[in-house]
C-alpha positions in Angstrom: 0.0 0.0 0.0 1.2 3.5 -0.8 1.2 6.0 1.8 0.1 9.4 0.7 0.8 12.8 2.3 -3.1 14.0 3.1 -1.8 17.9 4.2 -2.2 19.4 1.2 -6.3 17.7 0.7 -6.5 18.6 4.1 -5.8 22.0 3.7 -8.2 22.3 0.9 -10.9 20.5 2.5 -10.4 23.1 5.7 -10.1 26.0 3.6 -13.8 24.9 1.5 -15.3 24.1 5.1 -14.5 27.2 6.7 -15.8 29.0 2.8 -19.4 27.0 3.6 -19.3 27.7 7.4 -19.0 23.9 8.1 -20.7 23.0 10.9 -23.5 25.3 9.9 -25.5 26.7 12.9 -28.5 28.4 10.5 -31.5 25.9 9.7 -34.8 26.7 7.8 -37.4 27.7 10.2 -39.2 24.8 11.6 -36.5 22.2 10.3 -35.0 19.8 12.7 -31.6 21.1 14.1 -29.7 18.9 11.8 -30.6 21.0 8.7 -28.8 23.9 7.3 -29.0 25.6 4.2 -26.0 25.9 2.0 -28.1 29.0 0.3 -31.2 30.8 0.3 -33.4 27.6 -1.8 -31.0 24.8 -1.0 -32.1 22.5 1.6 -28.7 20.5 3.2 -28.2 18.2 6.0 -25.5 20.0 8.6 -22.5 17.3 8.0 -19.7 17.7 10.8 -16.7 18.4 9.5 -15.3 15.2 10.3 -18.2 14.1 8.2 -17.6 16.4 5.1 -13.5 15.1 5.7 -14.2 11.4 5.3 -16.1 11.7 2.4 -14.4 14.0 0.6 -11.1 11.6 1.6 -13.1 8.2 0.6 -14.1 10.0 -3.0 -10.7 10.7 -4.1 -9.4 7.0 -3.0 -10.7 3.8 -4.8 -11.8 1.7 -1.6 -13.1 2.6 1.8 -9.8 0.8 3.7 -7.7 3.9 1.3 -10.1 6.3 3.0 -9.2 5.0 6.3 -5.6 4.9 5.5 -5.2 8.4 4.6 -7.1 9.7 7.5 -5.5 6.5 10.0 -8.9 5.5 11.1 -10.3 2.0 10.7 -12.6 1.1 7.3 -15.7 0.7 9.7 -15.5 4.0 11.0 -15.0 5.2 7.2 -18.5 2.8 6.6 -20.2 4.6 9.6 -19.6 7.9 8.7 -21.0 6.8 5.2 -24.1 5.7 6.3 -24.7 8.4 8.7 -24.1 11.0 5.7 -26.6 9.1 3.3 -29.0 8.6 6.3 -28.7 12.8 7.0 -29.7 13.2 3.0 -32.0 10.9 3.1 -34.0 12.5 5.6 -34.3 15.8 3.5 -35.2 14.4 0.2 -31.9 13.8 -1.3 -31.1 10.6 -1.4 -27.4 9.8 -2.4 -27.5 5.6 -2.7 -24.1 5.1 -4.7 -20.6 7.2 -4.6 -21.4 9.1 -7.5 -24.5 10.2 -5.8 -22.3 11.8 -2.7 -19.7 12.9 -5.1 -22.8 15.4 -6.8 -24.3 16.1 -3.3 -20.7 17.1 -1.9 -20.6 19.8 -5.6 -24.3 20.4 -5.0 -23.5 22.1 -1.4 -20.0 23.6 -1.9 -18.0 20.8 0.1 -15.9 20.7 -2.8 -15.7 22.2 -6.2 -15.2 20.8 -9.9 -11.5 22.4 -9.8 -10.4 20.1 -7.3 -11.2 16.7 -9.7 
């Protein structure tokens, strides 16, 4: 297995956090806590940054056990914060069943942009 340097991802996945004020503290009125809007008409579930960091690190590697690697966590945490993501988008309407589901999700709401892929 190849170890890769994460800093410079990191960095980038900090610097688009902070830009969408992950964890966001603003949810529609009436919506369960767990909501926050990424604008004024989009609807997104309020992903922790740990959250947003594991997926955005499990969509640039090819398996779930890379993920881990990269952030040195096990592949069942990786799985967990998976499901918990799809379960948070699922709950608002958005369901995101495979990786290329997320992958649109994570462009959709400014977790990451088109420049960095």
């Amino acid at each position: 297995m190849t170890v890769v340097d994460i800093r410079p991802m990191a960095a980038s996945i900090d610097a688009s956090l902070t830009a969408v004020g992950v964890p966001a503290t603003k949810a529609p009125l009436g919506a369960p806590a767990y909501f926050a809007v990424a604008d004024n008409s989009t609807v997104r579930p309020a992903l922790s940054r740990r959250e947003v960091e594991v997926l955005l690190a499990w969509l640039v590697s090819d398996s779930k056990e890379e993920a881990a690697a990269r952030l040195f966590i096990s592949s069942s945490t990786v799985s967990t914060h998976i499901s918990r993501i799809r379960a948070k988008y699922g709950v608002i309407g958005r369901p995101a069943p495979t990786k290329a589901h997320l992958l649109a999700r994570a462009l959709q709401d400014g977790f990451t942009t088109l420049d960095v892929w």
